[in-house]
C-alpha positions in Angstrom: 0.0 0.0 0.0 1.1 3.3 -0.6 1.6 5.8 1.8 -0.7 8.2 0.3 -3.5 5.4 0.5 -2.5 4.1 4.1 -3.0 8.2 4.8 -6.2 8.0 2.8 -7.5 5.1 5.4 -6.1 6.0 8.6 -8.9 8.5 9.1 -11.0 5.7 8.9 -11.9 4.7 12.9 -11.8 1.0 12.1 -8.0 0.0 11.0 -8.2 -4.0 10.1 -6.4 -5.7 8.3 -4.7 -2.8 6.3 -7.8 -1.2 5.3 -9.5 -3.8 4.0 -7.0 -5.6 1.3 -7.3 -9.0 0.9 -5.4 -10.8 3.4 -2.9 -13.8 2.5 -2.6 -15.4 5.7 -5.1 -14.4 8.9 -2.3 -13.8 11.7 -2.6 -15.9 15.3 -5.0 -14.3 17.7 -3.3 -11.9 19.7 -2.8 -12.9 23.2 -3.6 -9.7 24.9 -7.3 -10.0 26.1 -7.7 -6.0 26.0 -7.4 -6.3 22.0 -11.2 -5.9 20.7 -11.8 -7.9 17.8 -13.9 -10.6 15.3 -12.4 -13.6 14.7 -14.4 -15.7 11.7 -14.7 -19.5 13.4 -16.6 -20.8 10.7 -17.8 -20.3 6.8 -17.4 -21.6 3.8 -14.6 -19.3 2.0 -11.1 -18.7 3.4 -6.9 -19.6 2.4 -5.7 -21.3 6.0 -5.4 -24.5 5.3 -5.9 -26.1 8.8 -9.2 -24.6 8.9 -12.3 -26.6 7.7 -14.6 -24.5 5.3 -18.0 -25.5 5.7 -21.3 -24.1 5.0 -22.6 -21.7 8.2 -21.5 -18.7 10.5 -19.7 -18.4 14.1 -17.6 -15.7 15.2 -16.0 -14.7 18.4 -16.0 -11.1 19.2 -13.6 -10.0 22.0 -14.8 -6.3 23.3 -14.8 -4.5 27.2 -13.5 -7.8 28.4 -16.0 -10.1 27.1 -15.8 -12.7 25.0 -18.9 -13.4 23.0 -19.7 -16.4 20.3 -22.3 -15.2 17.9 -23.4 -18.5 16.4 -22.0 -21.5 16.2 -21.7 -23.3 12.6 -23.1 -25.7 10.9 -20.8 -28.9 13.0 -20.1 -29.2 16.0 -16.8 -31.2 14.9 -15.6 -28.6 12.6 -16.2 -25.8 15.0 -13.7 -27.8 18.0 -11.5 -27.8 14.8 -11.1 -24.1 13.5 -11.7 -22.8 17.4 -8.6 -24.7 18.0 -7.0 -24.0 14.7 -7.2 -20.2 16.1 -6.6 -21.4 20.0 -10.1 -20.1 20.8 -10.9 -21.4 24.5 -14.3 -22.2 23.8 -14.7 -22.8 27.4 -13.8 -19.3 28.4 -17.1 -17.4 27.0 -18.7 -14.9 28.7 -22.2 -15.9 27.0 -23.2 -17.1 23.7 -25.5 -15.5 20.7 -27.5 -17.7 18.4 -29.3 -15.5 15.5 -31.7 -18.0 14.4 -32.7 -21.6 14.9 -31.3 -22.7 10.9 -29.4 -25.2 11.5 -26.3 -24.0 9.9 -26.1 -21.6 12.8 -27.0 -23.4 15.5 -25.5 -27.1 14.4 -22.4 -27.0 16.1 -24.1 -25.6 19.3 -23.6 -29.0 20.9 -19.7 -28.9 21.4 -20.2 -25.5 23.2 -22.2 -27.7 25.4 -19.9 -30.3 25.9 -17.0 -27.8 27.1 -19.0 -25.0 28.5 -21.9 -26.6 29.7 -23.4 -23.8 32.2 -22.4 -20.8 29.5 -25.1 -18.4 29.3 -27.0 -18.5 25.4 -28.9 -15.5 23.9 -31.4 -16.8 21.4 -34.8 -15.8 20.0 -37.5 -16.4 21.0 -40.3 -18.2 19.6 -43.6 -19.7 20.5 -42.7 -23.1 19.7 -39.1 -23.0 18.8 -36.3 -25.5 19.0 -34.6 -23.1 21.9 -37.8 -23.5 24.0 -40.5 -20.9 24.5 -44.1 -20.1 26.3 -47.4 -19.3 25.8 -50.5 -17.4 27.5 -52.8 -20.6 28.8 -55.6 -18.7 26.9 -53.7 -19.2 23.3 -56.3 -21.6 22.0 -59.7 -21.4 22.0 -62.1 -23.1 24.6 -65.3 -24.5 24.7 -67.0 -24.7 27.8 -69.7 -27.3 26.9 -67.4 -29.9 26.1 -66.8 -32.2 29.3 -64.1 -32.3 31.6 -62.1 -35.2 30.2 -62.0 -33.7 26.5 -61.0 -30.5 27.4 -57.2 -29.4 27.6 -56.3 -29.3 31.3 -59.3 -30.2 32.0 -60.4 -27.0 31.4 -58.1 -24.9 33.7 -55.1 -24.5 31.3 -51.8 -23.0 33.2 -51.1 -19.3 33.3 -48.3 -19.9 31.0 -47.5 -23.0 28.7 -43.7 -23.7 28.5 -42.3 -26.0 26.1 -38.9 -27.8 26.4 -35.5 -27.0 24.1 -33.6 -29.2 21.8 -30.8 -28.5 24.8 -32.5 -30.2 28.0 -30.6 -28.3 30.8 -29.1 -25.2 28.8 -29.0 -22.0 30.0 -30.9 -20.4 27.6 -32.4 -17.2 27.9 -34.7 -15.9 25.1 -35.5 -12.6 23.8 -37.8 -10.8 21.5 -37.4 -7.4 21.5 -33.9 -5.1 21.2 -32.6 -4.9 24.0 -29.2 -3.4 25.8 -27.6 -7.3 28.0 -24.4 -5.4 28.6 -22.7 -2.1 28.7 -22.1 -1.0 25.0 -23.3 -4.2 23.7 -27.1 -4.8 22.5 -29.3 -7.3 20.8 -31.6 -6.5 17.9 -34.7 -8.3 17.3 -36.6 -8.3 14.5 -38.9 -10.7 12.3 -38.4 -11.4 9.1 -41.3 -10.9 6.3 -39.8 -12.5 3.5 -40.8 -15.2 1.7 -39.4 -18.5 2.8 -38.4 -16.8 6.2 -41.9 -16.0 7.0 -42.1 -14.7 10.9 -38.6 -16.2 11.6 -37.3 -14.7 14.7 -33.8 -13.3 14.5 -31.0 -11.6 16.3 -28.2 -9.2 15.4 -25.3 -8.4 17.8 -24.5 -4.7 18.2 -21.6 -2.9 19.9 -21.7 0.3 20.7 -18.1 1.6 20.0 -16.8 5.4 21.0 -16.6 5.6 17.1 -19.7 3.8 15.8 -22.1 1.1 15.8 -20.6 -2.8 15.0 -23.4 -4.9 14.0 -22.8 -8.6 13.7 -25.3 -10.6 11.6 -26.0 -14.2 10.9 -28.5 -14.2 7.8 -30.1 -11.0 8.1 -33.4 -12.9 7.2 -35.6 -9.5 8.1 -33.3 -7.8 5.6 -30.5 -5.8 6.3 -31.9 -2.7 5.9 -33.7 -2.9 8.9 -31.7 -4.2 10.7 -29.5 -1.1 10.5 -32.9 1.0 10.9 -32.9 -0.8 13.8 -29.3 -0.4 14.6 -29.5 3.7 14.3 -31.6 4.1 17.2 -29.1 2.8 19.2 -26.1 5.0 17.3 -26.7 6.6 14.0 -23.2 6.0 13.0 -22.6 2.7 11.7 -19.1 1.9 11.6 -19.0 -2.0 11.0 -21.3 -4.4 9.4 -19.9 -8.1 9.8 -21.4 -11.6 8.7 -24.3 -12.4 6.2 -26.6 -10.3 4.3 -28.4 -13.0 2.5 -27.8 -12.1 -1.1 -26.7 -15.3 -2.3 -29.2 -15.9 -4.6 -30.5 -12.1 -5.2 -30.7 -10.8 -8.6 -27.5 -7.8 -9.6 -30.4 -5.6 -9.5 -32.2 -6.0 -5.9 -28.3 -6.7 -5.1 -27.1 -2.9 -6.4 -30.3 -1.4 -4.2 -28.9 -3.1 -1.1 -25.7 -1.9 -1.7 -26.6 1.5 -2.7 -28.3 2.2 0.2 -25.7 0.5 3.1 -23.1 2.7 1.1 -25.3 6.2 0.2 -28.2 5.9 2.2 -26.9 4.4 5.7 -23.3 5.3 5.1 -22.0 2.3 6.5 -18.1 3.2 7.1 -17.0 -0.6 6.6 -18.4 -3.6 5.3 -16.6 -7.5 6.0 -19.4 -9.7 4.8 -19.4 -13.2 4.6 -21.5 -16.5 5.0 -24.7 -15.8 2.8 -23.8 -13.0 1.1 -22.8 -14.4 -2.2 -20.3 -14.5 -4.7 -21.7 -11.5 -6.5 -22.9 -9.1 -3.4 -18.5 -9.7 -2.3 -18.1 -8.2 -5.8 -20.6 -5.3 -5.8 -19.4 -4.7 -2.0 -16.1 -4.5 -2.6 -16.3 -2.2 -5.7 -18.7 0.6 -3.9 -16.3 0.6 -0.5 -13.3 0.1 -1.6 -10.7 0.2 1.0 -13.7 -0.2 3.3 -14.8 -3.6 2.5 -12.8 -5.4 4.6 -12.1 -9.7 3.6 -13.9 -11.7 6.4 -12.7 -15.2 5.0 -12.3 -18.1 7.6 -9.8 -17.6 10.4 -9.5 -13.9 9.7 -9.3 -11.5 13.1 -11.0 -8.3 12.6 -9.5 -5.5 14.9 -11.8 -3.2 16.8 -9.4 -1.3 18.3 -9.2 2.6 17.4 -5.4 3.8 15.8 -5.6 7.2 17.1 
């Protein structure tokens, strides 16, 4: 890089990787705790070869001390792979984000279990979803004349229904609305409206940095748009988007209006997608930000940290 381009970027608050080229070799995870940053666990693009790509999405994010693992890939074997790959403890978490029950999010959710099996997991919630849920006792409809024996709880149905998880014994604590479950570091709900995804529940991670709003997304089923809406209300400034926008199979067209409007309309300082993004959203990304689309590939650490 020039030195009149590394000037051009060092504005910038987000220094990664030198702004944003393409990165031969993610280096080893640096040892200091105090270091924010993303490290990409799992996906299906990447150059290190003792990493296993696979289709789905994890990342650890490492920001005010915490330690955070925003889904957890598609198998729980080639998660205890890469994790170890990039010595990532997953034992040492401070609490664990899962966007959305697909399952190549949630898949490898079962080796965080078997080494952190008390680890506190943020996940949507749902009236009947695989990561448990509940429901008013007056949900369904009731018919007084029937007798005693054919009516549901014989006619006194509980305050609240709960239904079990797929994780008998987890500590799993859902949500469904935005909501602030740190200092500096909130959860965005929303539903999505879109066909296939239909009323799918979904989170977004968002840190709330002195120099902008990160937001770390696993599909961004409701559309990414609104999630960064969403994410203004917190702090208008975004200065990170990170993960998938679900674009892999969206026409150019539909693809340029996303773009445009993360670039022009949001002004979204940096971009690193990955995951579900596609192929042809990387190369329409990477043409309208430039030096500010940053390469998220497998194994690649993302600093947070501001160079000023």
């Amino acid at each position: 890089m020039t030195s009149a381009a590394l000037v051009a970027c060092w504005p910038t608050a987000l220094l990664i990787l030198g702004c944003g080229r393409a990165v031969l070799a993610a280096p080893p995870p640096s040892t200091d705790p105090s270091q924010p940053k993303i490290t990409i666990l799992y996906d299906a693009f990447g150059n290190l070869p003792n990493m296993q790509k696979d289709w789905g999405y994890a990342a650890l994010i490492e920001y005010g001390g915490r330690r955070i693992l925003f889904d957890t890939g598609n198998n729980p074997d080639i998660l205890a792979q890469n994790a170890n790959a990039r010595n990532v403890d997953l034992s040492r978490l401070d609490f664990v984000v899962m966007s959305h029950r697909h399952g190549d999010h949630m898949g490898g959710l079962a080796h965080v279990l078997k080494v952190n099996p008390s680890v506190k997991i943020y996940a949507p919630k749902e009236g009947f979803g695989v990561y448990g849920g509940d429901l008013p006792g007056s949900f369904f409809r009731q018919d007084p004349s029937l007798p005693a024996e054919q009516r549901y709880y014989n006619g006194a149905a509980p305050d609240i229904m709960r239904f079990g998880s797929a994780w008998p014994g987890a500590n799993i604590q859902l949500v469904d609305k935005t909501e602030e479950i740190a200092p500096d570091i909130d959860l965005i709900s929303l539903v999505s409206d879109k066909p296939g995804t239909l009323e799918l529940r979904e989170l977004s991670l968002a840190i709330n940095t002195p120099d902008g709003l990160v937001i770390i997304v696993g599909c961004s089923h409701p559309g990414i748009d609104k999630i960064v809406d969403a994410g203004r209300v917190i702090n208008p400034r975004i200065r990170l988007i990170a993960g998938g926008l679900h674009l892999v199979v969206t026409s150019d067209p539909d693809i340029e209006k996303i773009v445009a409007a993360l670039h022009d309309h949001f002004r979204v300082e940096s971009i690193a997608p990955g995951h579900c993004t596609g192929e042809p959203a990387f190369t329409a990304l990477k043409k309208a930000f430039g030096d500010h689309y940053l390469y998220a590939g497998l194994g690649t650490s993302l600093s947070l940290s501001n160079p000023h």
